[in-house]
N, C-alpha and C positions, 0 to 999 in steps of 0.2 A: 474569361470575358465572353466567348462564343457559348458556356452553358447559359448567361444569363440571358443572350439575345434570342436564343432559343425556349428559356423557360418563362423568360416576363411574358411574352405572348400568349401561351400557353394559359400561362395564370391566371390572366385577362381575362381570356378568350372563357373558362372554366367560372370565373366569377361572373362574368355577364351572363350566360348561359343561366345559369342558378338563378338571378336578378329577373331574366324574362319570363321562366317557370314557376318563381315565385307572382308577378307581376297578373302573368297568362290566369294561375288558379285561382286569383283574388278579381280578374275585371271579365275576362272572355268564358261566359257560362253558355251550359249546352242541357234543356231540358229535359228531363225524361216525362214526359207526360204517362199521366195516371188517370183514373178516374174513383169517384167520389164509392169508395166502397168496396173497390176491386182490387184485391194483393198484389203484389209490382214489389219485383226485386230491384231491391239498391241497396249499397254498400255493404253487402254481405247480411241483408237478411231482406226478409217478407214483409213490405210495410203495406199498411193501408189506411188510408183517410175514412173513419167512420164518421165523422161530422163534419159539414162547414156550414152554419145556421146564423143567417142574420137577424137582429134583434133589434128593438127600438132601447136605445139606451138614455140611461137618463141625460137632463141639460139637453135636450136637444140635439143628441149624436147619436150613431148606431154601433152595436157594437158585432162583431163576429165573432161565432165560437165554435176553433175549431181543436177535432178531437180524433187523434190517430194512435197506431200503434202499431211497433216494429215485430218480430216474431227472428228471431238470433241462434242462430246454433250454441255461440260464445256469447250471451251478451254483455258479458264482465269485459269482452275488449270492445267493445262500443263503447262500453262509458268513459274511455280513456279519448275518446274523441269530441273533439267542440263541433257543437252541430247550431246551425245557425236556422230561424225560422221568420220569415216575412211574408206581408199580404199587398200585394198590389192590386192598382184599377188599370182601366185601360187606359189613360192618361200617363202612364210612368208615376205614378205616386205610391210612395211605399209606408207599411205601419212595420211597426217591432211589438212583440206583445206584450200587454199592459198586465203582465201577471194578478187577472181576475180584479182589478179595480173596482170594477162597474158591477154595482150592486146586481143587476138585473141579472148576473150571469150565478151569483150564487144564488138568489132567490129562484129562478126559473132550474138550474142546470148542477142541484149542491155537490152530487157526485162528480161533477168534473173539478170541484177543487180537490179531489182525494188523485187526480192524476197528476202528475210530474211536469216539469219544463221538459221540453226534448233536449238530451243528454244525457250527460255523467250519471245524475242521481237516480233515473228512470232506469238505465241498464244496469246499475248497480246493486239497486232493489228486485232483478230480476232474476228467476230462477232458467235454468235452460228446459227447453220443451212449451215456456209461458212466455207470454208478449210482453213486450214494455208497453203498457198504456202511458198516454203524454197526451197534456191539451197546452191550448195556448188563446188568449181571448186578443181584441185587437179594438181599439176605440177610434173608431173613421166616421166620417162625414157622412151624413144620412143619404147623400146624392149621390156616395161613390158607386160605380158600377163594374159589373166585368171583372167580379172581380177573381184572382188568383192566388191560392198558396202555394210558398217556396219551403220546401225543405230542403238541407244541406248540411250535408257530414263532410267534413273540412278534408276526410281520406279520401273523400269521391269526388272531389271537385278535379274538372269543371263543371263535372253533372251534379244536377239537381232534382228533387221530385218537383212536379208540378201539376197541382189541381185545380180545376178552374170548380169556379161555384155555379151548382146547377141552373140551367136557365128555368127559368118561374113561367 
């Protein structure tokens, strides 16, 4: 009886622990700010954002297209990691990418449909000494402004890259 009063606690105390850690790397993020061009280590390798180019898209939206790429000692163990990629404004409004829907992004930009989602399939088609090239396009509101990309490899959280779009 006195092991169990001793070990339920413990147990607890062990599972909430994990629950806050789990909880902490999915809500409380801490940027690493980057800029538009310039290699910035994260998550074990040399990334860098070589594009984030707003577009007039068709219907009356705009679209963003943005186009980076990681540089990996290893990069067969990056692709075992889920990496997540969004564009916010200064409003708190987020996009997920529209994986190249908008016609305007193939006709203007064809070579970024031969780049990858960020992830799995980018570092897996990777050799070591070469970059993962990865784009992502994003179909937002023609007014949005301010705006910012998030990259996030689910091993580096709660850090994030984060590049803002240059000021015009």
């Amino acid at each position: 009886m006195m092991a169990l009063v001793v070990a339920l606690p413990a147990a607890l105390s062990a599972q909430t622990w994990g629950s806050i850690k789990d909880w902490r790397s999915q809500h409380l993020r801490q940027p690493v700010s980057a800029t538009l061009g310039q290699p910035i280590d994260y998550a074990g390798a040399s990334w860098t954002v070589t594009r984030l180019t707003r577009l007039a898209g068709s219907e009356g939206s705009a679209v963003v297209l943005a186009e980076f790429e990681a540089l990996a000692a290893d990069p067969k163990a990056l692709g075992a990691i889920p990496c997540q990629v969004r564009l916010s404004d200064e409003n708190g409004r987020e996009w997920q990418p529209t994986l190249f829907a908008d016609p305007v992004v193939r006709k203007q930009y064809p070579e970024a449909q031969q780049r990858s989602l960020c992830g799995g399939s980018a570092f897996a088609a990777t050799e070591p000494g070469k970059p993962a090239r990865m784009a992502a396009s994003f179909s937002i509101p023609p007014a949005a402004s301010s705006l910012t990309l998030s990259i996030a490899l689910y091993s580096a959280l709660p850090n994030y890259l984060s590049v803002s779009e240059p000021r015009t």
